[in-house]
C-alpha positions as CSV (number, residue, x, y, z in Angstrom):
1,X,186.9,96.6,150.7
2,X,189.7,94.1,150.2
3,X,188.3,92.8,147.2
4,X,188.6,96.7,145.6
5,X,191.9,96.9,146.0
6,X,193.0,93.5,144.9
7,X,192.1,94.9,141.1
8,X,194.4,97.6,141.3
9,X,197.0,96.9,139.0
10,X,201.3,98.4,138.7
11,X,201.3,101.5,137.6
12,X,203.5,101.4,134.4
13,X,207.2,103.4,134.7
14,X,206.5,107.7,134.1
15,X,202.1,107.1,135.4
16,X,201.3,109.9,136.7
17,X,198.2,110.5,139.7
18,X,196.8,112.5,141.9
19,X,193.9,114.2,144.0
20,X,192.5,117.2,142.5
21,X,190.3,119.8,144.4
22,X,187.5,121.8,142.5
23,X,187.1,125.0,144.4
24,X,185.0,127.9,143.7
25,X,181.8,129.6,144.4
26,X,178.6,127.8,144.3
27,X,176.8,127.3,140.7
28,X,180.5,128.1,138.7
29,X,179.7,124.2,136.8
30,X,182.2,122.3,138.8
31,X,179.8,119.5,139.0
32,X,179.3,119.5,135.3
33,X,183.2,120.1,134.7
34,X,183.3,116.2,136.8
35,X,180.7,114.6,135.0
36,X,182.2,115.8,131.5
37,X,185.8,114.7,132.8
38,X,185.3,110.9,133.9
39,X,182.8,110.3,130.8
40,X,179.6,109.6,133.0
41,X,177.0,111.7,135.5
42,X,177.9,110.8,138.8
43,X,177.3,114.4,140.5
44,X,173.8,116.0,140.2
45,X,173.4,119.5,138.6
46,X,171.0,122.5,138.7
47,X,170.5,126.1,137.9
48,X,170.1,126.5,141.5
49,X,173.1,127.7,143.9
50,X,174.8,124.8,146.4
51,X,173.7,122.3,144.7
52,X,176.5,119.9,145.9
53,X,176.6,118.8,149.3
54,X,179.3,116.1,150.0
55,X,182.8,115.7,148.7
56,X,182.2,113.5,145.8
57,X,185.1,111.7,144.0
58,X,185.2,111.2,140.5
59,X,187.8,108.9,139.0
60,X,189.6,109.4,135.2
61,X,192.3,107.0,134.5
62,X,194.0,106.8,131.1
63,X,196.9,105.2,130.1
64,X,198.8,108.0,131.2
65,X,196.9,109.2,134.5
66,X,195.0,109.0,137.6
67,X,193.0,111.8,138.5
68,X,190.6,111.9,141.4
69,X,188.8,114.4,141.0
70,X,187.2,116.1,144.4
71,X,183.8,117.9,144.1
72,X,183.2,120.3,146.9
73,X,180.2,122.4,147.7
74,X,180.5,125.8,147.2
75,X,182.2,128.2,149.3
76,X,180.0,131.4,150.3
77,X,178.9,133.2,153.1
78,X,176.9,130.6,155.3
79,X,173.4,131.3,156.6
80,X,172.5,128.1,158.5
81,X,174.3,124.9,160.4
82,X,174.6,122.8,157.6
83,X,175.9,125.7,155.0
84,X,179.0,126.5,158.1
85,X,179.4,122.2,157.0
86,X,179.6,122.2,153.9
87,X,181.7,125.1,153.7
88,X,184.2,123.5,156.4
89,X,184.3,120.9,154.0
90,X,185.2,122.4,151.2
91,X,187.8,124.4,152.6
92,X,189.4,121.1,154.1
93,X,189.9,120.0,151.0
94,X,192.5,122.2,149.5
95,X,194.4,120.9,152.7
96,X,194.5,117.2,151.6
97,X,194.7,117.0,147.7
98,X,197.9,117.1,145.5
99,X,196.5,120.1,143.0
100,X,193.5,122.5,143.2
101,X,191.6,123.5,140.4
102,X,189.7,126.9,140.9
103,X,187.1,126.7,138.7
104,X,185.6,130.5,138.3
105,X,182.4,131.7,135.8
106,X,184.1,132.8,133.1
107,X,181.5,134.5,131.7
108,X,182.2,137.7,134.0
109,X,185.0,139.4,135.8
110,X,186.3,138.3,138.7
111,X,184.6,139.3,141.8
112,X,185.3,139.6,145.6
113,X,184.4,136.1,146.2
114,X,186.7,134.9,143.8
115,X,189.4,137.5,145.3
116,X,188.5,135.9,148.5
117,X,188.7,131.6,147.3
118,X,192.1,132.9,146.0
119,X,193.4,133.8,149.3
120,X,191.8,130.7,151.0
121,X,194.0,128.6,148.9
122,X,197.1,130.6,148.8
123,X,197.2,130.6,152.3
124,X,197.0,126.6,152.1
125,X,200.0,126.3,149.8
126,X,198.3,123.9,147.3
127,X,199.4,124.1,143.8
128,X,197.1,125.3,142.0
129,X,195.5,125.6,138.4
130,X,192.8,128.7,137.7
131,X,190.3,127.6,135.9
132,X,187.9,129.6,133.9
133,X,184.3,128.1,133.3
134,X,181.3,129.2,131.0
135,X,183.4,130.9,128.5
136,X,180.8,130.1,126.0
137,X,178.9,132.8,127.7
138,X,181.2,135.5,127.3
139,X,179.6,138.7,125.5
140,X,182.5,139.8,122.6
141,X,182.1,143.5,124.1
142,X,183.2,142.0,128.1
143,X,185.9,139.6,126.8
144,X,189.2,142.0,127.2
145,X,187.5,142.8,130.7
146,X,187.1,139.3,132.2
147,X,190.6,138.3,130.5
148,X,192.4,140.5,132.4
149,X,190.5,140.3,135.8
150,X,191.5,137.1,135.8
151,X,195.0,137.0,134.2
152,X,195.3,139.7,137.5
153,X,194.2,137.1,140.0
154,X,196.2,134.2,138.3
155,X,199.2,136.5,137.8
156,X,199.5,137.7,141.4
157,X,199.7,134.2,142.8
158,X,201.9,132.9,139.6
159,X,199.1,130.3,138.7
160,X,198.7,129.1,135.1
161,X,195.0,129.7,133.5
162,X,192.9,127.8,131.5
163,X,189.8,128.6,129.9
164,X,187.2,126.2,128.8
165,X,183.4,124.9,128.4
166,X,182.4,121.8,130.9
167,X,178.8,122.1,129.0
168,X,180.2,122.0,125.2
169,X,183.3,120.3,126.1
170,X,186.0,123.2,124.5
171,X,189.2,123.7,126.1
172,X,188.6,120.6,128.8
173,X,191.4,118.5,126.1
174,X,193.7,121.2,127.5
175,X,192.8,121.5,130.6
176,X,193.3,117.7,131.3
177,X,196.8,118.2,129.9
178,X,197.2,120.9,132.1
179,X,196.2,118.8,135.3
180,X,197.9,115.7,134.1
181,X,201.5,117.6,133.9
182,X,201.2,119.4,137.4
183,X,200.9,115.7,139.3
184,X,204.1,113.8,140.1
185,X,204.1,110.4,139.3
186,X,202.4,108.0,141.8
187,X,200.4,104.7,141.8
188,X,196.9,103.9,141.2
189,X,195.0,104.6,144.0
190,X,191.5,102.7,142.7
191,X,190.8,100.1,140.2
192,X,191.1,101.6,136.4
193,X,187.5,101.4,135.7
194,X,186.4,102.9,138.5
195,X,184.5,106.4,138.0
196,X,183.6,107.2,141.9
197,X,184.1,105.6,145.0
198,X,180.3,106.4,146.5
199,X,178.0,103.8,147.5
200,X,174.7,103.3,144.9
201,X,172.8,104.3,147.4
202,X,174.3,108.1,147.5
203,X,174.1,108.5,144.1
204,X,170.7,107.4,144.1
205,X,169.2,109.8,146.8
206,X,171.5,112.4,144.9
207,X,169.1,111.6,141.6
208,X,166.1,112.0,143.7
209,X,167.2,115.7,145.1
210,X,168.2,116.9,141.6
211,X,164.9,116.4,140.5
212,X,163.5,118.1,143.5
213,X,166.0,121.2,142.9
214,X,165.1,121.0,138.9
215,X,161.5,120.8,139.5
216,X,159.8,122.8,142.7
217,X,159.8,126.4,143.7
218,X,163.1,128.3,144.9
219,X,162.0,127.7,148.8
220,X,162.1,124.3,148.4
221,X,165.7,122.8,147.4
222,X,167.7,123.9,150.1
223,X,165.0,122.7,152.6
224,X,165.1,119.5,151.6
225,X,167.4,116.1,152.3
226,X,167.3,112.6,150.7
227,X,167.8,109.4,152.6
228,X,167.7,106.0,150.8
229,X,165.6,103.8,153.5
230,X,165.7,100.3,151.7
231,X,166.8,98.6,149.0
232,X,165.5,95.3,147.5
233,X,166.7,93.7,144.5
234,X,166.0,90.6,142.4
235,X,166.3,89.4,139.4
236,X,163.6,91.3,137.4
237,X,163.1,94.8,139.4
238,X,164.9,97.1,141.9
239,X,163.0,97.9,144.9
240,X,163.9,101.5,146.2
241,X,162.3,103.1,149.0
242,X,163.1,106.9,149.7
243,X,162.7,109.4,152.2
244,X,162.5,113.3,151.6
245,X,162.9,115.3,154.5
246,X,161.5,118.9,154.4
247,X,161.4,122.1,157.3
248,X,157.7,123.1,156.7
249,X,154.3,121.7,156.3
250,X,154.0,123.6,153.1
251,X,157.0,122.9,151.7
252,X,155.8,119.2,152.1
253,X,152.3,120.4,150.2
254,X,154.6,121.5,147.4
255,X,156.9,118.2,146.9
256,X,152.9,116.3,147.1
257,X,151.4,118.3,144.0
258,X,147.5,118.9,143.7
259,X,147.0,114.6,143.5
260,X,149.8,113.3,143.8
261,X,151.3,115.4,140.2
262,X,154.7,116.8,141.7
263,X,155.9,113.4,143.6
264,X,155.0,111.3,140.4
265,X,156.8,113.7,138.5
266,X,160.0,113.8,140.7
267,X,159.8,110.2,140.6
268,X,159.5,109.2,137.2
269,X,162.4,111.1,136.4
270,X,164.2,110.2,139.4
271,X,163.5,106.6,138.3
272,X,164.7,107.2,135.0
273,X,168.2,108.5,135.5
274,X,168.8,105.8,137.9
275,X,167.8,102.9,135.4
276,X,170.8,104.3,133.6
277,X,172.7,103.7,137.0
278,X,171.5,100.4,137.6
279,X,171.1,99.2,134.5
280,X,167.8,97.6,135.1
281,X,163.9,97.8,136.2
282,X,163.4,100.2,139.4
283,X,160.4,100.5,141.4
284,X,161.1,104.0,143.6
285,X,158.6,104.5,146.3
286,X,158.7,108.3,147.7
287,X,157.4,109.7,151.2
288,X,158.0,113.2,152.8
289,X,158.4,113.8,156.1
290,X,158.5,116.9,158.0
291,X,161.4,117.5,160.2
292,X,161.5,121.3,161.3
293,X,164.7,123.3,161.6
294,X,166.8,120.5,160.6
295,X,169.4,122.7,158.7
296,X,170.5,123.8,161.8
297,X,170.6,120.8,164.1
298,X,174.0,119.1,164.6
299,X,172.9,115.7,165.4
300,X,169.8,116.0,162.7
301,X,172.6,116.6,160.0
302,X,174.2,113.8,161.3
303,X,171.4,111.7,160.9
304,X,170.9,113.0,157.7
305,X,174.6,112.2,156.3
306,X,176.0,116.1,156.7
307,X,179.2,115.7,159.1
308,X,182.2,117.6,159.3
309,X,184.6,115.8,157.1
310,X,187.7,115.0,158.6
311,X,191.5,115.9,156.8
């Protein structure tokens, strides 16, 4: 850890840095909004709900800023031990960044569980930034509606809005200019080319789930945990051996394939993004292992890397 920190440089006179929060509802593209922001994929993403699990930090330093960006599981109505974690989570992050950014689906009105995030963070006291997603996906006839739900739920609160695209990139220019203004100045807090302060190891079992949430049936995903069990490396090939933790026998049957087809699909691609990661030959073994109920087991989350995250 020492050796991190000796890279950091001065910040120069006016720098300006910061933690910011994204906060919203699960599948509103805050995930992708990260990935877009620091220039690389270090979250995973999915058409399926909760897809984010742990606060993730994403880092974007120019020669102006320092933004850490917080990712944050979605905040909704919890039916299971681990969803009551990850929504603790997320709401103990508005309490301990500089700026939130309430990233909402643009794309329709404003709804109660947006009414509801609003009041979570108002009550907190965090300055905040609304920020309107998916715009892209706006039906002309629905715009003037979803404008003004939202100019109502930004106005009440005196919150400036921003409207953008994390999956074509419009708007996120003035967004960033947006965020980079509501910081004060402050130091770096991690070395400049530095885009996120997880271990390999998460990001790699967070490649393996994606392709598990991308690939299988809707019963599957949020049944299912990835632990990295051992990593080998020399100088010609990675050595990566995984473990996949379902709640049912069937849902194990399902991750297997008829022969072996859906593991050796999950891990080719699995293997693939994280060559990009590591920047080198991977060999990614896969087992599945049956662990029943462990969604709502305290000290099987634990074991499994899903704690309460402390302030």
């Amino acid at each position: 850890m020492s050796d991190l920190f000796t890279t950091i440089p001065v910040a120069p006179e006016g720098f300006r840095s910061g933690f910011v929060a994204l906060i919203g509802r699960p599948n509103v593209g805050k995930s992708t909004l990260m990935n877009h922001l620091v220039g690389q994929k270090i979250a995973i993403t999915s058409p399926v709900a909760q897809t984010t699990r742990n606060r993730l930090r994403g880092v974007l330093t120019t020669d102006q800023v320092q933004i850490v960006f917080v990712d944050t599981p979605g905040i909704h109505k919890p039916q299971h031990q681990l969803g009551s974690v990850l929504v603790q989570n997320a709401s103990s992050a508005i309490r301990i960044v500089d700026l939130v950014l309430f990233v909402v689906d643009g794309s329709v009105p404003a709804g109660r569980g947006d009414a509801f995030i609003a009041d979570l963070i108002q009550r907190a006291g965090v300055p905040t930034v609304l920020g309107l997603n998916k715009v892209d996906r706006q039906l002309p006839e629905d715009a003037e509606a979803i404008a003004a739900s939202y100019a109502q739920l930004a106005g009440d609160r005196d919150w400036p809005l921003q409207t953008f695209s994390a999956t074509t990139g419009a708007g996120t220019g003035a967004l960033l200019e947006q965020l980079t203004h509501a910081l004060e100045p402050g130091p770096y807090y991690y070395p400049p080319d530095l885009i996120t302060d997880q271990p390999e190891r998460f990001i790699m079992a967070e490649l393996i789930r994606e392709q598990i949430l991308l690939q299988t049936r809707e019963e599957v995903p949020h049944s299912v945990a990835v632990v990295i069990e051992r990593v080998e490396e020399d100088e010609k090939i990675t050595r990566i051996l995984a473990m996949i933790c379902v709640e049912r026998p069937s849902q194990k049957a399902i991750l297997i394939g008829k022969g072996g087809s859906m593991m050796k699909a999950i891990g080719s691609e699995a293997r693939q993004q994280m060559q990009k990661l590591i920047d080198g030959k991977i060999y990614l073994e896969l087992f599945v292992k049956v662990q029943p109920k462990w969604r709502q087991s305290r000290s099987q989350l634990e074991e499994l890397g899903y704690r309460p995250e402390s302030e």
